[in-house]
ZAMARGU-4260 file (C-alpha; in steps of 0.2 Angstrom, whole numbers, plus 5000, padded with zeros to 4 digits):
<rodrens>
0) 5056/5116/5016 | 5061/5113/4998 | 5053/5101/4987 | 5054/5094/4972 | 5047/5078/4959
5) 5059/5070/4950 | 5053/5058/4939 | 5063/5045/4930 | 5058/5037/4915 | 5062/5023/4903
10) 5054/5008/4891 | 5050/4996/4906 | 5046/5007/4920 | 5043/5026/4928 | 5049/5030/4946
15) 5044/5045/4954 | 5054/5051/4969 | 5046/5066/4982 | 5062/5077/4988 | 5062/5087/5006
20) 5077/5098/5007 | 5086/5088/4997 | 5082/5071/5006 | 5071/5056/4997 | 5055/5056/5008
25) 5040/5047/4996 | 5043/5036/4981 | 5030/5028/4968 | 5033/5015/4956 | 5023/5012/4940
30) 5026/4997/4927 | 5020/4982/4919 | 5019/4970/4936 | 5009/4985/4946 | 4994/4992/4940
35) 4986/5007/4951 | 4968/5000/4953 | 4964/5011/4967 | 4950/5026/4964 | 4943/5012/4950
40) 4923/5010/4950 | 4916/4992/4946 | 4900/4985/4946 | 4904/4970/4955 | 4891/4956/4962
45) 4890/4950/4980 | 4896/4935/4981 | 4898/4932/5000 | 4888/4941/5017 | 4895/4938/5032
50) 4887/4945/5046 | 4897/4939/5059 | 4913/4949/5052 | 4901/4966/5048 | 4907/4962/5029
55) 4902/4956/5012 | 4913/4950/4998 | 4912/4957/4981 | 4915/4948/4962 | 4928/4960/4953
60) 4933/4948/4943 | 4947/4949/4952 | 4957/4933/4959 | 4951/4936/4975 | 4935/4943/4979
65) 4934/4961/4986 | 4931/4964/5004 | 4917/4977/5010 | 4916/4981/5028 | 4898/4987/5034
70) 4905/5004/5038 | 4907/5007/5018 | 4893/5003/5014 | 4881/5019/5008 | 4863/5019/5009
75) 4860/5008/4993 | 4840/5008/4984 | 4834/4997/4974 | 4838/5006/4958 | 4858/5006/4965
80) 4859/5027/4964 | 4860/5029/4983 | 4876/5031/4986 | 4885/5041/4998 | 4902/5051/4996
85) 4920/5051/5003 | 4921/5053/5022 | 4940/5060/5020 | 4949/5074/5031 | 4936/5087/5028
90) 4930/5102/5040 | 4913/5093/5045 | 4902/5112/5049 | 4886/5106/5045 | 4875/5118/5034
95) 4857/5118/5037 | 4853/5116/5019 | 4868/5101/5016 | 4858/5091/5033 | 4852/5074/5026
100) 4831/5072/5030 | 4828/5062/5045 | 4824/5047/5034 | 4839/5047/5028 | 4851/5048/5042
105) 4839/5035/5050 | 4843/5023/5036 | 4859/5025/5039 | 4858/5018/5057 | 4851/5001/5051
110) 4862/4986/5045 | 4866/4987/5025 | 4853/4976/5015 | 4865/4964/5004 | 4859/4949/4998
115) 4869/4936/4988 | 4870/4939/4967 | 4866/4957/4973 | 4872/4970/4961 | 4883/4984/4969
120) 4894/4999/4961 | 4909/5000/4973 | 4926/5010/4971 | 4943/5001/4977 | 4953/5011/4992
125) 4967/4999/4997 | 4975/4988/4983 | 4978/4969/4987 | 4992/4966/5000 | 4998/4948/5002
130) 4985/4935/4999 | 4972/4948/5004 | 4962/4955/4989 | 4957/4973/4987 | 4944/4984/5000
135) 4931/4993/4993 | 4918/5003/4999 | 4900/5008/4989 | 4903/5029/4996 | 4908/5031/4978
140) 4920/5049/4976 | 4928/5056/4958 | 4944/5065/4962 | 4947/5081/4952 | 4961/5095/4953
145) 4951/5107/4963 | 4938/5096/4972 | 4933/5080/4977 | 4913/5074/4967 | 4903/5063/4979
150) 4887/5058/4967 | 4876/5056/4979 | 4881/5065/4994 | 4872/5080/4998 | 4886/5090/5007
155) 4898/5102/5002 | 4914/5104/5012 | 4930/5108/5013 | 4947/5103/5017 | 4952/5109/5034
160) 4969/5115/5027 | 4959/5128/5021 | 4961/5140/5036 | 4954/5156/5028 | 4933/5155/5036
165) 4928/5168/5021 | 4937/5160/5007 | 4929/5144/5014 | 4912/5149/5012 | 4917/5158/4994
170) 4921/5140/4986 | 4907/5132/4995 | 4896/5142/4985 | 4903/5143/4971 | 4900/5124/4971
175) 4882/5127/4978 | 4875/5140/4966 | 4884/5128/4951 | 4873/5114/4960 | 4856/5126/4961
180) 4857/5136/4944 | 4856/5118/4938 | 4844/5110/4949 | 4855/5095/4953 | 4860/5085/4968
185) 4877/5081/4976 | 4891/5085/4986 | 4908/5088/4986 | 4921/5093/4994 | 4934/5107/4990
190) 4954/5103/4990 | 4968/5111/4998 | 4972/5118/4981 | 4956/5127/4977 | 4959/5139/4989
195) 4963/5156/4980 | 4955/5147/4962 | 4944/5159/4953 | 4927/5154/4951 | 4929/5149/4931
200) 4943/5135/4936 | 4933/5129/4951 | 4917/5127/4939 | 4926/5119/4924 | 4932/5106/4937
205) 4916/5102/4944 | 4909/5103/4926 | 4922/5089/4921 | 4919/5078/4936 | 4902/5079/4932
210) 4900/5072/4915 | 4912/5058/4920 | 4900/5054/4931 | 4886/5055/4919 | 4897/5042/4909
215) 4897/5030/4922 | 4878/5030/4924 | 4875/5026/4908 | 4887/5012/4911 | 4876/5006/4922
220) 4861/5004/4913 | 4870/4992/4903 | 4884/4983/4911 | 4883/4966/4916 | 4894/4964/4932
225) 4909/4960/4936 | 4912/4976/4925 | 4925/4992/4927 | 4916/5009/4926 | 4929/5022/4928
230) 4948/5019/4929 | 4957/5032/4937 | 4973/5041/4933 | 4990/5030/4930 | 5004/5032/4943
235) 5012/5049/4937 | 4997/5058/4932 | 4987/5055/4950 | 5005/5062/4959 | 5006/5076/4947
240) 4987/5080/4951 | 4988/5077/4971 | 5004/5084/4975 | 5009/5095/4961 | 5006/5112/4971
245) 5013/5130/4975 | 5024/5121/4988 | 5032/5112/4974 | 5049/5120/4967 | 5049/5109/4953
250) 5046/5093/4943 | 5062/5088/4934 | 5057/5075/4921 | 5071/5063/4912 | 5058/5057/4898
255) 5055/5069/4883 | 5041/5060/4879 | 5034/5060/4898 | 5039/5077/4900 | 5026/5081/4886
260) 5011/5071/4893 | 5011/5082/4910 | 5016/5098/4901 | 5000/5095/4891 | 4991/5090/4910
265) 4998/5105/4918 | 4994/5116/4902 | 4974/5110/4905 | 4973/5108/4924 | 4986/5120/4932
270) 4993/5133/4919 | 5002/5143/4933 | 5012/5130/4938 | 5019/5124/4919 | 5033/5134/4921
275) 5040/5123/4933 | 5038/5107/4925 | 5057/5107/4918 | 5065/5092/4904 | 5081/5086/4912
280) 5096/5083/4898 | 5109/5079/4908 | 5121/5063/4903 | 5123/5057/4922 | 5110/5047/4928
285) 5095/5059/4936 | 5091/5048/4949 | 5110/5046/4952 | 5112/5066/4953 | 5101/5067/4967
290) 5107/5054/4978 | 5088/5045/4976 | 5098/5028/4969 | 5108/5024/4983 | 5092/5030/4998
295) 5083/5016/4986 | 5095/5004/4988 | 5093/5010/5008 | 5075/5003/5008 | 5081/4985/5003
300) 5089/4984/5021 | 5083/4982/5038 | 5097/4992/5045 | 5095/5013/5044 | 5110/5023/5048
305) 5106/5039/5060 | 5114/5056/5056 | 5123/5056/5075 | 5127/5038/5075 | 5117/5026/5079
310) 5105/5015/5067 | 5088/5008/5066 | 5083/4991/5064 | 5065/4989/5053 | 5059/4971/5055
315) 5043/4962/5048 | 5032/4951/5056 | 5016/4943/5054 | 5004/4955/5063 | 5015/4971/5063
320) 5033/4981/5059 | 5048/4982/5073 | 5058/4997/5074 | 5073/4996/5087 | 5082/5013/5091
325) 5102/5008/5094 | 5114/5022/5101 | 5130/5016/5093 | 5145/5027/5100 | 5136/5042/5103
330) 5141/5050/5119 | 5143/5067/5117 | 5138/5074/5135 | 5142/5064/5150 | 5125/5062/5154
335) 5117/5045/5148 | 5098/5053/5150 | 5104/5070/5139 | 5113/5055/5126 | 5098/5046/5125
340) 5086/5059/5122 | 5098/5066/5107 | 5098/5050/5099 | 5079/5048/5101 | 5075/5063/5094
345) 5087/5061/5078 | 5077/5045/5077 | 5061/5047/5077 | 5066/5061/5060 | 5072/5046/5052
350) 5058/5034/5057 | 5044/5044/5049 | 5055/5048/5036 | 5057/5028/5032 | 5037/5024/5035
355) 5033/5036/5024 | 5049/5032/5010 | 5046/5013/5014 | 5026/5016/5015 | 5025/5004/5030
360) 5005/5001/5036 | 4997/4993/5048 | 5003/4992/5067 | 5020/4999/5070 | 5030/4996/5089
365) 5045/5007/5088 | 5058/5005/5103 | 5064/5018/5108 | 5082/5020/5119 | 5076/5022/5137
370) 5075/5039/5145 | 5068/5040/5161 | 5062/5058/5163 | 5043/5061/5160 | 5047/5075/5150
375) 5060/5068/5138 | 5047/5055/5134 | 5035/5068/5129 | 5049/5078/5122 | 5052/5061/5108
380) 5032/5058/5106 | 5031/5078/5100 | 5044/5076/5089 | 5034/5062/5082 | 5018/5069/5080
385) 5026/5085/5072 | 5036/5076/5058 | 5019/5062/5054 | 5010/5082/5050 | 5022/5080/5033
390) 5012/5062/5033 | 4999/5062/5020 | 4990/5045/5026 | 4980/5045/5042 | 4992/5041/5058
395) 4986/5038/5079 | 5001/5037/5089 | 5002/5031/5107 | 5015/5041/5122 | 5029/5034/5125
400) 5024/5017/5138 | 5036/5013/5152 | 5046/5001/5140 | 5052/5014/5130 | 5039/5007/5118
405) 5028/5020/5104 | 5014/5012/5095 | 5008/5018/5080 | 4994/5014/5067 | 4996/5020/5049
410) 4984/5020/5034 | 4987/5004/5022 | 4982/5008/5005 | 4995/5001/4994 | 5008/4988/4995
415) 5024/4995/5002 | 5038/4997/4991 | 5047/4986/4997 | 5037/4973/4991 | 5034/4980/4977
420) 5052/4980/4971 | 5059/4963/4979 | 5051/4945/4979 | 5051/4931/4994 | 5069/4922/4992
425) 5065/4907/4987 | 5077/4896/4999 | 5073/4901/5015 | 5053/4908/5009 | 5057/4924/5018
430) 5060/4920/5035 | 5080/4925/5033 | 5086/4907/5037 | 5087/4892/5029 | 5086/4874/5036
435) 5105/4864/5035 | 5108/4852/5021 | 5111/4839/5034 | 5096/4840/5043 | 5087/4838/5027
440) 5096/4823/5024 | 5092/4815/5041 | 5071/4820/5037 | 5074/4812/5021 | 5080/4796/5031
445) 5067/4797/5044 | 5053/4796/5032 | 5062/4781/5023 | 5061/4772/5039 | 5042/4776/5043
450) 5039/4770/5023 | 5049/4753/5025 | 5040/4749/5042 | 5025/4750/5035 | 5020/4732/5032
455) 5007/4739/5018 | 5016/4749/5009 | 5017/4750/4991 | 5031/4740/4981 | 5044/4745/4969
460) 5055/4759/4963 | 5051/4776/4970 | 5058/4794/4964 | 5063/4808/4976 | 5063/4826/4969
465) 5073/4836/4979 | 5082/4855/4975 | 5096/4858/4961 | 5107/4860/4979 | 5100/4846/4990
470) 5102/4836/4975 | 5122/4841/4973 | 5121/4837/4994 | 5116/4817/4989 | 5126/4816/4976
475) 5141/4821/4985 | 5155/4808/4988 | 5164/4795/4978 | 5150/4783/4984 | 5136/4797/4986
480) 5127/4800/5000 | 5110/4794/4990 | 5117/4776/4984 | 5122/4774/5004 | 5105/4778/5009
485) 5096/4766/4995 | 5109/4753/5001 | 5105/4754/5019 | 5085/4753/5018 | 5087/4741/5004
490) 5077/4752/4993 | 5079/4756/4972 | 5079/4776/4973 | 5081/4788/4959 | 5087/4805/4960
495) 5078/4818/4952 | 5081/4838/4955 | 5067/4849/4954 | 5069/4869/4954 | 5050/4873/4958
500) 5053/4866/4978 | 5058/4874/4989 | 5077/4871/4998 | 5070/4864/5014 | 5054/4852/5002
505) 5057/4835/4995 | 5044/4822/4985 | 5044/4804/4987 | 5036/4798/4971 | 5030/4780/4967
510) 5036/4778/4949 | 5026/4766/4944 | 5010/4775/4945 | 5019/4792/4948 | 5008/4793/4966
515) 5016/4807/4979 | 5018/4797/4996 | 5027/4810/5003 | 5013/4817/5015 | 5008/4800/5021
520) 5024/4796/5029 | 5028/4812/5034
</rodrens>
């Protein structure tokens, strides 16, 4: 499989795009209006325990206050230096001498002690999505080039990529004896990329990750909460580091002033791999070039074209994302089961394809064309299962249910970029229809009549503040539709347009003491 990072560049924003053979399959975003807060350390404050939810909220200084589940929560003592590392996709062999003492897993077993106004040094996993603020958990970890520094875990592993038992046990040690010639204690665990690293790279690494963490400490000795310890890498930088590999045929920058910054990265972190890190100078657009514009564009729409005809349909709702599967004109065998099937399969390609493009989380239903045969159900599932392996973020997949139905879970960590590049329309408020001009008009009018049959209500002028175009609606006519109203309940009415509501929203206002009535005759 070929692929590439191409990176475009300019004043307002950088936009890196992963290439598979030639096709878009990842894209990251990074300008004013999003700032990467994941990997970031804060000394925050408890400012909520809810037992009944297994969760805490934690004072960030944030808008919203950052949610810790029980389940991340490490072993905290007093003096706040308990803490334990990343539980990430790691070969979990257990060493003898990297086994916690009894006491230790014991503690672990028992609810997390967190008390209200309770100090805590916690690290952000999953950036705010919607109204929800940012989750947290206190297993603090410092991502490095060759390995993963957990402060205060005592294990050392490594990633299960890592197939090689001998060359395994080589980097574990090199970690280990770094750890014992200095008579220090902490864990770690070693990257896909260290495999075949001499032990110089490894160690300078470790060495680096180290005294960052010696930073933070001191840090903690004096900060005040809510306070930022660490802030990770930006946007480019974190891609280059985690998936800037030997895999990688190049990264194809558009910025000479970019293209320098991970020159200068590489040159430090991965020297053998500076040779591929290439300036474009082309007059045509990159971005353009590589087709990436127009699959960008593609993201924007909930319709998705299939290679043998066909589409996809992506939906949002509330809880979770809708994928429909629709066969279009394909009919290439007489046979509908063998029809289906080849569609299905074509599919499911482009449906991890999008969820990783599209970086769709949470719960997703696909549905799927329906094939009867046990073995073609499987047959769509495999295919599945073998495209998410290209899937960096944690997937669990159901077979295929009699429906035609797959469900699928998928990490959320960051907001989709979907979201990130479009905002809620503000006529219909995202729900993809608006309400008709003339049944605003005939709300309008009911509310008018509950107001005059009530014998208590105030007297005077009143002012209804409407949208720029419900306001061109009543003002329609030679006589307009707002003077006939007036005229028919006997009532003084003035007009006023207000761009801050929302098409289907209107204010009565009492102009004398500029009192909103609306909600008590709605």
């Amino acid at each position: 499989m070929k692929k590439e990072i191409v990176i475009n560049s300019n004043d307002e924003e950088n936009r890196i795009a992963i290439t598979e053979d030639g096709k878009l399959s990842e894209l990251f975003i990074e300008n004013e209006d999003y700032e990467r807060v994941i990997g970031d350390i804060y000394l925050g404050k408890v400012a909520k325990v809810i037992p009944g939810i297994k969760a805490a909220f934690i004072d960030l200084g944030f808008k919203q206050d950052a949610f810790l589940h029980f389940s991340d929560v490490g072993d905290q003592a007093e003096d706040m230096k308990a803490l334990l590392g990343d539980d990430s996709e790691v070969d979990d062999d257990d060493d003898e001498e990297d086994t916690p003492p009894p006491q230790k897993q014991q503690r672990r077993r028992q609810m997390p002690r967190l008390e209200r106004g309770q100090r805590i040094i916690v690290q952000i996993t999953k950036e705010p999505v919607g109204n929800k603020g940012v989750r947290v958990t206190s297993k603090v970890s410092l991502p490095g080039r060759y390995l993963v520094f957990l402060p205060f875990e005592n294990k050392v592993n490594a990633s299960k990529q890592i197939q090689n038992m001998r060359e395994k046990r080589r980097l574990k040690n090199i970690v280990r004896n770094y750890r014992n010639s200095k008579g220090l204690e902490f864990g770690a665990i070693l990257r896909t990329v260290a495999e075949e690293q001499d032990d110089k790279a490894i160690v300078e690494d470790l060495e680096t990750l180290y005294n960052i963490w010696k930073d933070i400490e001191k840090q903690i000795k004096t900060g005040t909460p809510p306070a930022l310890l660490y802030k990770d890498l930006t946007v480019t930088t974190s891609v280059i580091r985690d998936l800037f590999r030997d895999d990688v045929e190049k990264v194809l920058v558009d910025s000479k002033k970019l293209f320098k910054e991970i020159q200068q990265y590489v040159k430090v972190n991965s020297p053998d791999l500076l040779n591929k890190v290439e300036l474009y100078k082309g007059n045509k657009a990159l971005f353009d070039i590589y087709g990436i514009e127009a699959e960008i564009h593609q993201t924007l729409s909930k319709r998705v074209p299939l290679k043998i005809g066909g589409h996809l349909i992506i939906e949002k709702t509330e809880a979770m994302y809708v994928i429909d599967v629709n066969s279009g004109k394909y009919a290439k065998s007489k046979d509908q089961e063998t029809n289906s099937l080849k569609t299905n399969l074509d599919a499911s390609r482009e449906i991890v394809r999008q969820i990783r493009l599209r970086d769709l989380g949470g719960i997703i239903v696909v549905d799927f064309i329906d094939v009867y045969d046990d073995k073609n159900k499987k047959k769509v599932y495999d295919e599945l299962k073998k495209e998410f392996k290209k899937d960096r973020a944690k997937v669990t997949l159901l077979p295929m249910s009699e429906f035609g139905l797959i469900q699928i879970t998928r990490q959320r960590v960051r907001e989709n970029v979907v979201r990130s590049i479009t905002e809620q329309c503000p006529l219909c408020g995202g729900s993809g229809i608006i309400e008709s001009s003339t049944n605003i008009l005939t709300r309008i009018e009911r509310w008018i009549k509950r107001y005059k049959l009530d014998k208590s209500k105030p007297s005077g002028k009143l002012i209804l503040k409407v949208h720029p175009m419900v306001y061109s609606t009543l003002r329609e006519g030679t006589i307009s539709n707002m003077t006939k109203i007036a005229f028919r309940y006997l009532l003084r009415i003035s007009l006023e347009e207000d761009s801050s509501l929302s098409f289907q929203d209107f204010r009565f206002i009492r102009a004398k003491t500029n009192e909103d009535l609306t909600a008590k005759y709605s």
